[in-house]
C-alpha positions in Angstrom: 0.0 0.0 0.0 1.4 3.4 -0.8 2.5 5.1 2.3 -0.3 8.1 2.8 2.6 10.3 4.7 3.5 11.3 0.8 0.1 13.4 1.1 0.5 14.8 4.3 3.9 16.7 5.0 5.4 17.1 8.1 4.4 21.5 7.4 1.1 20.0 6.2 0.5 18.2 9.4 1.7 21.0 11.5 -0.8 23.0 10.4 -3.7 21.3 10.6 -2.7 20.8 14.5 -2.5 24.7 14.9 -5.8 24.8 13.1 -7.3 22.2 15.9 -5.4 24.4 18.6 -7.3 27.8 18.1 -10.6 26.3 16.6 -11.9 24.7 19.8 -10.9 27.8 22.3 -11.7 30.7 19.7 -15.6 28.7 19.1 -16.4 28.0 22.7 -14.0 30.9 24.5 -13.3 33.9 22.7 -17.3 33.7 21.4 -18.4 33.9 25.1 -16.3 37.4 25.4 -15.4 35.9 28.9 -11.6 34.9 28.5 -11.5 34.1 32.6 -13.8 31.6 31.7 -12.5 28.6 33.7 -15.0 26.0 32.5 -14.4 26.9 28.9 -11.0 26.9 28.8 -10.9 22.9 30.5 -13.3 21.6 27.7 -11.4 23.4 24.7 -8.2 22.1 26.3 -10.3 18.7 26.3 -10.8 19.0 22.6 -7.6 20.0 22.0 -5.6 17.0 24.1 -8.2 14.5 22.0 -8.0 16.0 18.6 -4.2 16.5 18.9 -3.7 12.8 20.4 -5.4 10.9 17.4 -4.2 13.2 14.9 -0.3 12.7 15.9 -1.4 8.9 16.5 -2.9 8.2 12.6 0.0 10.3 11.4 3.0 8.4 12.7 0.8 4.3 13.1 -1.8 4.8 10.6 -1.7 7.7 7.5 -4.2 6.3 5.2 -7.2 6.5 8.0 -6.3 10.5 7.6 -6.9 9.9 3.9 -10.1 8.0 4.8 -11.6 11.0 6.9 -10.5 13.3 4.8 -11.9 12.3 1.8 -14.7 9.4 2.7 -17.1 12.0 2.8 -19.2 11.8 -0.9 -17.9 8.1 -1.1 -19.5 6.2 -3.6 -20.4 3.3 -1.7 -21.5 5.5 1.6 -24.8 4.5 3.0 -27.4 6.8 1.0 -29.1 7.1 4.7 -26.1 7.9 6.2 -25.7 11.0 4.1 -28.7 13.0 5.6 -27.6 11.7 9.6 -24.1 12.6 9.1 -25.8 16.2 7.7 -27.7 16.6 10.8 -25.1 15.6 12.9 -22.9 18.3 11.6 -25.4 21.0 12.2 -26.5 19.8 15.2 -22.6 19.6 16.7 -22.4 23.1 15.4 -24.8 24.3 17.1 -24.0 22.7 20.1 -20.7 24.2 20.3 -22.1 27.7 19.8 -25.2 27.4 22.5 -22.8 26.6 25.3 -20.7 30.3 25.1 -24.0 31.7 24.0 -26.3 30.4 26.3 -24.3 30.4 29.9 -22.0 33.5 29.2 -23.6 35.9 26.6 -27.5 35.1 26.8 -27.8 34.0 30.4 -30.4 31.4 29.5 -29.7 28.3 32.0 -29.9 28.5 36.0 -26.2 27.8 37.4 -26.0 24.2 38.4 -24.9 22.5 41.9 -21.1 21.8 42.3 -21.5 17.8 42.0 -23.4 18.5 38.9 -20.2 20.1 37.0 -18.2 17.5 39.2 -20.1 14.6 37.3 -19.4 16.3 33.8 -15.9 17.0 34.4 -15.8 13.5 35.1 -17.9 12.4 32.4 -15.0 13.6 29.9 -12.5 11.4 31.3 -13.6 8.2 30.1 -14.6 9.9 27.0 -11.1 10.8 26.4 -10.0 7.4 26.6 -12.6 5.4 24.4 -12.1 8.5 21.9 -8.2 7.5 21.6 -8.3 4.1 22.5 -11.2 3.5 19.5 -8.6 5.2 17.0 -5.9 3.0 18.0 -8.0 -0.5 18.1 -9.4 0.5 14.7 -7.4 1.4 11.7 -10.9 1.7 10.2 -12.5 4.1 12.0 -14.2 5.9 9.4 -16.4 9.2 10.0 -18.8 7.8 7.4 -20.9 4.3 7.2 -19.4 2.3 4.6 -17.3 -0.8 3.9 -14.3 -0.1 3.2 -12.9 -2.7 0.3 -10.3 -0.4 -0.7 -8.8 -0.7 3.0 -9.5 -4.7 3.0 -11.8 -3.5 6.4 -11.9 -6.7 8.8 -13.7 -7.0 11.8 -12.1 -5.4 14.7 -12.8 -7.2 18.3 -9.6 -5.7 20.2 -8.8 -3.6 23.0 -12.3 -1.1 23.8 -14.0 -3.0 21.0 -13.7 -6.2 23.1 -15.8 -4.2 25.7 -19.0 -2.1 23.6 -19.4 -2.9 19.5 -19.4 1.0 19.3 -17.1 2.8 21.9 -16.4 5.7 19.5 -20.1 6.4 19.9 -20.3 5.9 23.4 -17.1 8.2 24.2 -18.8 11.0 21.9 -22.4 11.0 24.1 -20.6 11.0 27.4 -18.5 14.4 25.9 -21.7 15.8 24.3 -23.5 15.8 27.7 -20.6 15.6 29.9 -19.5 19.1 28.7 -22.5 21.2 28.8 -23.4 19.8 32.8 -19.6 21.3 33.3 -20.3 24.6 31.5 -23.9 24.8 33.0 -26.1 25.0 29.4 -29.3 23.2 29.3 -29.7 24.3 25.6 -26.5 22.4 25.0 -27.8 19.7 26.5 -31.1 19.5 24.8 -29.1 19.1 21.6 -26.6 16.9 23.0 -29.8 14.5 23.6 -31.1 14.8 20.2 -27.4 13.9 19.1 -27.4 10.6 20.8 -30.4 9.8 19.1 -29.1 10.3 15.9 -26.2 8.3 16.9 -28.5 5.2 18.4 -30.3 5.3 14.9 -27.0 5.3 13.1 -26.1 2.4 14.9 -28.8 0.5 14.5 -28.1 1.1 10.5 -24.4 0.3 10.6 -24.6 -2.7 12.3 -27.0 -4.1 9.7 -24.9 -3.0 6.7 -22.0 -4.7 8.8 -24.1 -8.2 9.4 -24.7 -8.3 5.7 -21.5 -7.2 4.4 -18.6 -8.0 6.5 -17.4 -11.3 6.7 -17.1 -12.1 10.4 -19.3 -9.7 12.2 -22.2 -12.2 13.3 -19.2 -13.9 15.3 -18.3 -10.5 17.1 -21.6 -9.7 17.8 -22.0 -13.4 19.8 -18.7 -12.4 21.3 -19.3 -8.7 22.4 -23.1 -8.8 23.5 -23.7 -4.7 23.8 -23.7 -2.4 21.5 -23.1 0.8 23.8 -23.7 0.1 27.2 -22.0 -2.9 28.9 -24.6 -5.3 30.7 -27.4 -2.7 29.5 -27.9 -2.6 25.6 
């Protein structure tokens, strides 16, 4: 296979990486107007630490899944389906982003929220830090779109988190999506982040039935790893 690093320089790559290093504080800081903003600052350093971690990780272990996120989107053999929830999931992370400054430092729409409350989601991000990085390392073929991928000769992955949930990408991207907004106090964000997992349980429920009938292997993993999501629960 030719090596992917040929399209993505080491000046390339750099900056990209800046690109992720101002987008998440200039969206969800610098739009609340509140640069002492505490709460803000620890979930765009989140964002940062995640995005930075799996981008350095697929550069140096595994170049061609930056091709495949990069350019999957449009594919000709992505899921029609998948085209309008992957649409709606873009808007709706937009806009989920944009509430939180909004809403808690600009607007002043949600009450402030008990201590343990911003406790739990500051916690919540923890463990969505590790199934976010740990999914990118188990699976070279973690796509952003729903497809198979016979140009990447995609197998079935059962390793490391995957041997725990069939979807721990999923899983680690609800706990961030409500995790974050209990930290920074926005109900609105939290609204959306709701509507957002249930896009995501609908997408599942569509991927794993392209993945039963198209790749060789995944009845077996499903007898093997029982839940899709939620260990013991579903």
């Amino acid at each position: 296979m030719k090596d992917k690093n040929q399209d993505y320089s080491l000046g390339k790559f750099i900056l990209m990486s800046l690109f992720v290093v101002l987008l998440f504080p200039a969206v969800i800081v610098l739009l609340s107007g509140n640069l002492a903003w505490t709460e803000g600052w620890i979930l765009s350093i989140w964002f940062d630490v995640m995005m930075l971690s799996n981008m350095i990780y697929m550069y140096k272990k595994n170049p061609s899944l930056i091709s495949e996120r990069l350019n999957a989107h449009g594919s000709h053999n992505q899921k029609k389906w998948d085209k309008y929830l992957l649409v709606s999931l873009f808007i709706l992370a937009a806009f989920w982003f944009v509430a939180m400054p909004l809403d808690v430092q600009i607007l002043g729409l949600s009450p402030h929220f008990p201590l343990l409350i911003k406790v739990i989601g500051c916690l919540l991000l923890l463990p969505a830090l590790y199934l976010l990085i740990a999914a990118t390392i188990a699976n070279p073929y973690l796509s952003t779109v729903v497809r198979i991928q016979s140009d990447r000769q995609q197998k079935v992955v059962s390793t490391g988190v995957y041997n725990i949930v069939r979807h721990p990408q999923y899983l680690g991207i609800i706990l961030v999506i409500l995790g974050g907004p209990l930290l920074l106090e926005s109900i609105m964000s939290i609204i959306i982040g709701m509507c957002i997992t249930s896009i995501l349980i609908i997408r599942i429920y569509g991927e794993e039935k392209m993945l039963i009938e198209e790749l060789d292997g995944y009845i077996e993993y499903m007898q093997k790893v029982k839940y899709r999501l939620l260990p013991c629960i579903w």
